[in-house]
Steps between C-alpha positions, in 0.01 A plus 500: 500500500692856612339640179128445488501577869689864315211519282231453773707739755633780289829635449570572827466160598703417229823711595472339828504141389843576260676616835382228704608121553166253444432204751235268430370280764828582753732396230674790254381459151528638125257785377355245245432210772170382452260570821191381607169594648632342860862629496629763668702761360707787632694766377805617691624852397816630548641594811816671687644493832816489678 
C-alpha cells in the first residue's frame, strides 16, 4: 500500500512514510495492509516533546 502511494507521491512522500507509524481505519497497521477505496488512512510522523 505505503509504496504505490510512494510512486504516485514522490520521494518526498516517500521519506515521510519510512519515519512515520501507519493507522488504517483508527487501528495501527503494517505498510503492506491491504486498503480500500472507503478506508481511511493516516500517517503519523515522528514527533518530540518533553
Amino acid at each position: 500500500m505505503l509504496a504505490a502511494a510512494a510512486e504516485r507521491f514522490g520521494p518526498a512522500f516517500a521519506d515521510l512514510a519510512g519515519r512515520s507509524r501507519l493507522w488504517v481505519n483508527g487501528e495501527p497497521a503494517e505498510p503492506w495492509a491491504p486498503v480500500g477505496e472507503e478506508d481511511e488512512v493516516a500517517l503519523l510522523p515522528p514527533v518530540s516533546g518533553g
